[in-house]
N, CA, C and O atoms as a MOPAC input file, in Angstrom:
PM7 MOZYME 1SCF
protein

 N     13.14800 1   236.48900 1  -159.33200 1
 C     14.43100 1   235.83200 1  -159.35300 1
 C     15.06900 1   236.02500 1  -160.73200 1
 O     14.67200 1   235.64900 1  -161.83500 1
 N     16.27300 1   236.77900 1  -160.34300 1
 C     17.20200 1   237.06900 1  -162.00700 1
 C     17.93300 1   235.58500 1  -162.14900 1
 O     18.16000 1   234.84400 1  -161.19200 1
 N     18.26600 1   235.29200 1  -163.57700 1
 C     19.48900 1   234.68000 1  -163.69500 1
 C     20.65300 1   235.18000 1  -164.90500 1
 O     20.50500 1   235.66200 1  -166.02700 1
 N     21.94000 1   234.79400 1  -164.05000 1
 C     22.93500 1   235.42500 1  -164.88000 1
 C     23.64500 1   234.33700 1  -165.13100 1
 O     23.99800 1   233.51000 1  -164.29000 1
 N     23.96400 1   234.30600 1  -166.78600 1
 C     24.51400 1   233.95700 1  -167.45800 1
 C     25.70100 1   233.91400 1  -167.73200 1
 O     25.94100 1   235.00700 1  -168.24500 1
 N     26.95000 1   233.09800 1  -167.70000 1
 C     28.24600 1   232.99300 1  -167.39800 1
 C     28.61900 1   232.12700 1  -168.74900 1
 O     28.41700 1   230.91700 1  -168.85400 1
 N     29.31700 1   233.13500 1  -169.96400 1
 C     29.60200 1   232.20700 1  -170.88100 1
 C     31.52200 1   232.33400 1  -170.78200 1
 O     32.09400 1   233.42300 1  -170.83400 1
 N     32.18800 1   231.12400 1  -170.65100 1
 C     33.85000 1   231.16500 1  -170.85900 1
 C     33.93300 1   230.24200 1  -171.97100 1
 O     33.22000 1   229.45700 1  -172.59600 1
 N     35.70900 1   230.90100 1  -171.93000 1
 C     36.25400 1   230.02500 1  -173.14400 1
 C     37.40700 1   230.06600 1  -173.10400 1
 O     37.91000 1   230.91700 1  -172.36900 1
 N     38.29000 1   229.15400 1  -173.88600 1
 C     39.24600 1   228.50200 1  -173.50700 1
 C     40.34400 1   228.71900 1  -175.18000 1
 O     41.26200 1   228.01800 1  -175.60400 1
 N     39.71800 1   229.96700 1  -175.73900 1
 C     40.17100 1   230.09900 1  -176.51200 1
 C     42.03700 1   230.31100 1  -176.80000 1
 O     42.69000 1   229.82000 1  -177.72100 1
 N     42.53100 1   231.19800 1  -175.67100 1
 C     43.69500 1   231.05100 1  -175.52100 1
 C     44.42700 1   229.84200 1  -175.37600 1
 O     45.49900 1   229.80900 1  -175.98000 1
 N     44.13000 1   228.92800 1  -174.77500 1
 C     44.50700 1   227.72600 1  -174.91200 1
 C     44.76500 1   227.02700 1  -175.97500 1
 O     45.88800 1   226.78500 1  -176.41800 1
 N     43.71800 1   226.67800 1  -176.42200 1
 C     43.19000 1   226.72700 1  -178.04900 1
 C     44.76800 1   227.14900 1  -179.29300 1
 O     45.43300 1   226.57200 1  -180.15300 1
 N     44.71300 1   228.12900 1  -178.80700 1
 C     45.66500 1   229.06400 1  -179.90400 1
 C     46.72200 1   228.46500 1  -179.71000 1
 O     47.30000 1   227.72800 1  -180.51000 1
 N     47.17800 1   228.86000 1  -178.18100 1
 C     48.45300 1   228.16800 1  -177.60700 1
 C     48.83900 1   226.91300 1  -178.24400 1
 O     49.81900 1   226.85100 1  -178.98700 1
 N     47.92500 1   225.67700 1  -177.91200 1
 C     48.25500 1   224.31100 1  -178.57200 1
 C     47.84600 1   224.27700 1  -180.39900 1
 O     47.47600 1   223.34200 1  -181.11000 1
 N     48.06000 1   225.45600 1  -180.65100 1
 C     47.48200 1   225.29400 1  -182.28200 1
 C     48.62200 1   226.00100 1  -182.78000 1
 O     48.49000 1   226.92300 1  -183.58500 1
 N     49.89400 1   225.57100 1  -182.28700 1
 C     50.79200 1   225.80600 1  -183.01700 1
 C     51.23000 1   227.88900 1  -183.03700 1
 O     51.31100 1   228.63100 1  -184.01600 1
 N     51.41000 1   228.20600 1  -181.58800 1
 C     50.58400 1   229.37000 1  -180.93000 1
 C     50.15800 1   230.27800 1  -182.17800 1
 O     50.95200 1   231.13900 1  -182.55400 1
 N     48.58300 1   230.06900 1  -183.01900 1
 C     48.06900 1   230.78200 1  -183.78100 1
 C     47.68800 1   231.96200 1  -183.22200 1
 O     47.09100 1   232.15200 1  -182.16200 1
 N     48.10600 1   232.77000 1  -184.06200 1
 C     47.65200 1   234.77500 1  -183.30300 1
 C     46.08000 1   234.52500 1  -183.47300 1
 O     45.28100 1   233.65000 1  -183.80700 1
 N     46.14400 1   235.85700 1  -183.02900 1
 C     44.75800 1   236.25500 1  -183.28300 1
 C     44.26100 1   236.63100 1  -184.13100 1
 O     43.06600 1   236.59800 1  -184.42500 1
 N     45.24000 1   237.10600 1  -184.72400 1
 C     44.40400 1   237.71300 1  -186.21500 1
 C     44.64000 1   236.45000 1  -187.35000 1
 O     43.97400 1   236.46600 1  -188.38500 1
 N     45.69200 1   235.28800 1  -187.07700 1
 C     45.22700 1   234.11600 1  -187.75100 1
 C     43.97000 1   233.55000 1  -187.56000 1
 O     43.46700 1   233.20600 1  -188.63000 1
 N     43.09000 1   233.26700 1  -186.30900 1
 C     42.05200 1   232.91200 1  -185.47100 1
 C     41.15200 1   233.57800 1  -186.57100 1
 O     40.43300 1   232.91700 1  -187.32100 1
 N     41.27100 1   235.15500 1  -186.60600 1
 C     40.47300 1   236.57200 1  -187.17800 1
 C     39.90400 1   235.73800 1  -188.84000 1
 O     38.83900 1   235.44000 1  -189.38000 1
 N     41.13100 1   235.65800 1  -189.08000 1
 C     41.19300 1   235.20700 1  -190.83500 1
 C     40.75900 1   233.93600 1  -190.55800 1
 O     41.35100 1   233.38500 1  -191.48600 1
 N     40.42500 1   233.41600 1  -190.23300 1
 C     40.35800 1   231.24100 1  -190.70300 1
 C     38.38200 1   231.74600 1  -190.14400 1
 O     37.55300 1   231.21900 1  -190.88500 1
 N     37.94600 1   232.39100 1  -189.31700 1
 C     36.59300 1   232.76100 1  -189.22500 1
 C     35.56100 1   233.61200 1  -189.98000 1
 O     34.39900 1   233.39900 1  -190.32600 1
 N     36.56500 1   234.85700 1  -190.13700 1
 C     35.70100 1   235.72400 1  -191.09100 1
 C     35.15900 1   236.79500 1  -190.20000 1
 O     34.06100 1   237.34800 1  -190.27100 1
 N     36.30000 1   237.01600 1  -189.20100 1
 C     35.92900 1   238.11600 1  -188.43200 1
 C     37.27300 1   239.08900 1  -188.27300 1
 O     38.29800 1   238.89400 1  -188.92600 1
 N     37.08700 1   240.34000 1  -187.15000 1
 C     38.13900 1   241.03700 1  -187.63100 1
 C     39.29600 1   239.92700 1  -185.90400 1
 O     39.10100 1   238.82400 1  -185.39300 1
 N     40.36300 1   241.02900 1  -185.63500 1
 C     41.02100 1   240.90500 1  -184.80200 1
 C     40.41300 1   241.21500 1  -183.41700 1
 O     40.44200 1   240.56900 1  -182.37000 1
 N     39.87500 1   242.35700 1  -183.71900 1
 C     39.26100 1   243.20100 1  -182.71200 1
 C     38.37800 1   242.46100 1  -182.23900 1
 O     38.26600 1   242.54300 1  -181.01600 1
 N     37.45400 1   241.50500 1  -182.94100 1
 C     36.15900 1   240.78700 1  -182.15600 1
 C     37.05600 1   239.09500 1  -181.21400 1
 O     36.86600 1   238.42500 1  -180.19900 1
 N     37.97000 1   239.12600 1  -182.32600 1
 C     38.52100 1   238.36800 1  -181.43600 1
 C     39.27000 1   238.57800 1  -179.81200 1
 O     39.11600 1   237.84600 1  -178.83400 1
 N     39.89800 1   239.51400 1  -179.89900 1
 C     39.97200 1   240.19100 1  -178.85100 1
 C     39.01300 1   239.91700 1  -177.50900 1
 O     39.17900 1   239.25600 1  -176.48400 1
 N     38.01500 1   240.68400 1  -177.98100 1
 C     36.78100 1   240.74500 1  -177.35600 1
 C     36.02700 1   239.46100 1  -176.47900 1
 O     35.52800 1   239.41200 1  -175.35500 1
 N     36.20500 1   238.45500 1  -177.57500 1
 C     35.59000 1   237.34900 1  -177.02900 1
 C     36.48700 1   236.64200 1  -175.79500 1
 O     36.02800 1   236.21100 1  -174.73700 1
 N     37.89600 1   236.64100 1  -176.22500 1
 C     38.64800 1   235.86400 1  -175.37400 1
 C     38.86700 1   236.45700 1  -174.32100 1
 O     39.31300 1   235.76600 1  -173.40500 1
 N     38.67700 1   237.68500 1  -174.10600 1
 C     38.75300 1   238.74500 1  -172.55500 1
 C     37.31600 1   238.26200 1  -172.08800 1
 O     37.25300 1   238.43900 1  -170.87100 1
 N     36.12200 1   237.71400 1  -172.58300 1
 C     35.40900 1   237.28700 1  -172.42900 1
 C     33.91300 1   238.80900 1  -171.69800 1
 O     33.07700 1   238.77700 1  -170.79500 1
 N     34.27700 1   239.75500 1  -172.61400 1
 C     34.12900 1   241.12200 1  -173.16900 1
 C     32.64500 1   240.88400 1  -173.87300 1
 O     31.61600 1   241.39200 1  -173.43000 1
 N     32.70600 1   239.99300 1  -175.09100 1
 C     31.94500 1   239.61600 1  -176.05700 1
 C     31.25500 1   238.42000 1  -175.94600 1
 O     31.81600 1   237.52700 1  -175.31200 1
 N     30.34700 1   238.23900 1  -176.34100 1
 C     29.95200 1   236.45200 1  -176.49100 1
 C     29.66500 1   236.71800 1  -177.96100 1
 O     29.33800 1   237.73900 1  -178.56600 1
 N     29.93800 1   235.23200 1  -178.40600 1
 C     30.12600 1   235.00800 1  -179.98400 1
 C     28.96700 1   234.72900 1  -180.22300 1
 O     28.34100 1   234.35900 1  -179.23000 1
 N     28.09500 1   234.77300 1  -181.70700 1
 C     26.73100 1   234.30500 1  -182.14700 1
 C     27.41700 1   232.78000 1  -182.19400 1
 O     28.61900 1   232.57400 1  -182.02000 1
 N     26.59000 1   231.93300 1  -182.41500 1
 C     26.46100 1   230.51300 1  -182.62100 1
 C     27.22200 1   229.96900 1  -183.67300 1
 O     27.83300 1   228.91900 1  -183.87300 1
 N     26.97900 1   231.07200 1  -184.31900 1
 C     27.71700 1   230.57100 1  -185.67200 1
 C     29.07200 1   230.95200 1  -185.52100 1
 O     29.84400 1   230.08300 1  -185.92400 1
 N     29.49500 1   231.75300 1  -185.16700 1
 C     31.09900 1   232.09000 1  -184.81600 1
 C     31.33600 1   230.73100 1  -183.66000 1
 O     32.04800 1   229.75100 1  -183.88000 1
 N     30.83700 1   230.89300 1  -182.87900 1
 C     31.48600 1   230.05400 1  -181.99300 1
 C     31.79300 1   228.56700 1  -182.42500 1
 O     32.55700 1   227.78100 1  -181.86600 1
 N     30.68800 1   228.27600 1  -184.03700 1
 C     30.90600 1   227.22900 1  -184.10400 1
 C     32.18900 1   227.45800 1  -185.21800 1
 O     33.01900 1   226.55300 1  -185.30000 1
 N     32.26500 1   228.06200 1  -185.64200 1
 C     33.73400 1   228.85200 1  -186.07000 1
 C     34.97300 1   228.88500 1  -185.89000 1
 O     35.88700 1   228.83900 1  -186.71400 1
 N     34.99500 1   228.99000 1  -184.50200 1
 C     35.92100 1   228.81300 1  -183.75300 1
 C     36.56600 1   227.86300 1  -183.17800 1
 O     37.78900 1   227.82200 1  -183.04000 1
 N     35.43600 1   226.70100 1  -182.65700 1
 C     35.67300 1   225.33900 1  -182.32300 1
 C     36.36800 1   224.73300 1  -183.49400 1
 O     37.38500 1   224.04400 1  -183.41900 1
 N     35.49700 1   225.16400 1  -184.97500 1
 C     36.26400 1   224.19600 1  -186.22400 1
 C     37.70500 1   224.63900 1  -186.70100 1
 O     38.52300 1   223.93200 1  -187.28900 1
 N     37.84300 1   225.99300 1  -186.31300 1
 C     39.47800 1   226.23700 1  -186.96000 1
 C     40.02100 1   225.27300 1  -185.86000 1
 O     40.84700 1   224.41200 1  -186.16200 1
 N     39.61800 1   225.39800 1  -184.74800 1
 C     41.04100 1   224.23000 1  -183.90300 1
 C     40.37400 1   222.69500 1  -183.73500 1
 O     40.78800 1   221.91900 1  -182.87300 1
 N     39.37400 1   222.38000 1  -184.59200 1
 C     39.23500 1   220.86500 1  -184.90700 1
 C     38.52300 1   220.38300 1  -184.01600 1
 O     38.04600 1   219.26500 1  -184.21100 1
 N     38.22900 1   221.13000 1  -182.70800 1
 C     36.99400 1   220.41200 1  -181.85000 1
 C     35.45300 1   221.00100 1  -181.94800 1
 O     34.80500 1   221.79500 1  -182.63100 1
 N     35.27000 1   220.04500 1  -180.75300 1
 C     33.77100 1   220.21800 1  -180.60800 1
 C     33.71400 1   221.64500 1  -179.90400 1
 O     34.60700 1   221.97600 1  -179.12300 1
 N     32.58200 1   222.52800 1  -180.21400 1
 C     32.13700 1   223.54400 1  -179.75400 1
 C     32.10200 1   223.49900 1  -177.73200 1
 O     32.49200 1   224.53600 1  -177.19400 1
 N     31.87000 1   222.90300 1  -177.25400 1
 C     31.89900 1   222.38300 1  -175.71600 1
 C     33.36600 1   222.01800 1  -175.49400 1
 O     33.45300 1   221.36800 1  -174.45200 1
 N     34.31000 1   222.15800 1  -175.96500 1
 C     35.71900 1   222.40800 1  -175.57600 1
 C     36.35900 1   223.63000 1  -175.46200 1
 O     37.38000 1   223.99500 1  -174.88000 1
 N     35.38800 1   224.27100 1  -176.26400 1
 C     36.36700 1   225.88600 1  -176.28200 1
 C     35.18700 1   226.75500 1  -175.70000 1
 O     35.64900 1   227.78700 1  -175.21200 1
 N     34.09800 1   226.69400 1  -175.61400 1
 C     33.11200 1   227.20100 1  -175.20200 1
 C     32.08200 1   226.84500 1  -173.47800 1
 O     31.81900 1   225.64300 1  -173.52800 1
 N     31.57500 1   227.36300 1  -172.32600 1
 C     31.46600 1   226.86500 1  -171.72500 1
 C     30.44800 1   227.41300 1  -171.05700 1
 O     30.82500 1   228.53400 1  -170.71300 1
 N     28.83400 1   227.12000 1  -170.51500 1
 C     28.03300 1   228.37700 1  -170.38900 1
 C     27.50000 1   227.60800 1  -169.07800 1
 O     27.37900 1   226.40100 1  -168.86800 1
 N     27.18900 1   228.86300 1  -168.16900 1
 C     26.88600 1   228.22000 1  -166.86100 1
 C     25.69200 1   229.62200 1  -166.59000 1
 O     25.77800 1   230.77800 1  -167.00400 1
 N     24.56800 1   228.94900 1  -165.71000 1
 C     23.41900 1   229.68400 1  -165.16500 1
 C     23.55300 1   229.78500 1  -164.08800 1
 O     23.85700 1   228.80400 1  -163.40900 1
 N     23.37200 1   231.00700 1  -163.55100 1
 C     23.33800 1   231.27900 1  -161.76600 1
 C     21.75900 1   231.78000 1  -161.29100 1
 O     21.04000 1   232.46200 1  -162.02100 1
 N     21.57800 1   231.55700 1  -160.65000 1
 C     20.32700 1   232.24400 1  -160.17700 1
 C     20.67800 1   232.69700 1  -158.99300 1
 O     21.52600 1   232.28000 1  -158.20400 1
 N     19.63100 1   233.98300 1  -158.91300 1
 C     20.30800 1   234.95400 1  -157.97100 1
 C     18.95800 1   235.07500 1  -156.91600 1
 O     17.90000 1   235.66400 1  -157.14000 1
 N     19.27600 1   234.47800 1  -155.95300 1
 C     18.14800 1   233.98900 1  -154.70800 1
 C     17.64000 1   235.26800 1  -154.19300 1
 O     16.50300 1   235.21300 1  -153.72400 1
 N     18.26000 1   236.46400 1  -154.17500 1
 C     17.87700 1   237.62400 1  -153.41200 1
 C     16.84100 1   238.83300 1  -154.08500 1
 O     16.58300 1   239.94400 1  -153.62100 1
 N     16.27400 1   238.09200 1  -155.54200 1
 C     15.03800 1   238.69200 1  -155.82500 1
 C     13.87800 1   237.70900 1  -155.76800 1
 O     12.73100 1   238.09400 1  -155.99400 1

């Protein structure tokens, strides 16, 4: 039995109500480029721990507002 891992985020949102901050503002307030930002919010990328907690703090919340991880298990092995 596999399980797959489903991480979202709500980062666009995020931006939107943050006074609509770009991405490459997002980029700069973390310490990453544009491009990874990109990445994550197409949901392309998953962030290390430490970015993500990165991310939650430029827009002032808790990490479990912008971040969201769900387990599936896959019955057919």
């Amino acid at each position: 039995m596999k399980n797959k891992c489903t991480i979202t985020n709500k980062i666009r949102e995020h931006r939107f109500f943050a006074s609509e901050m770009t991405q490459q503002q997002l980029a700069e307030k973390t310490g990453v480029s544009r491009q990874t930002i990109i990445a994550i919010e197409a949901g392309k990328y998953s962030p290390s721990l430490e970015l993500a907690f990165k991310i939650a703090y430029a827009f002032d919340v808790k990490i479990d507002q912008v971040f969201s991880f769900q387990m599936e298990s896959d019955q057919n092995d």
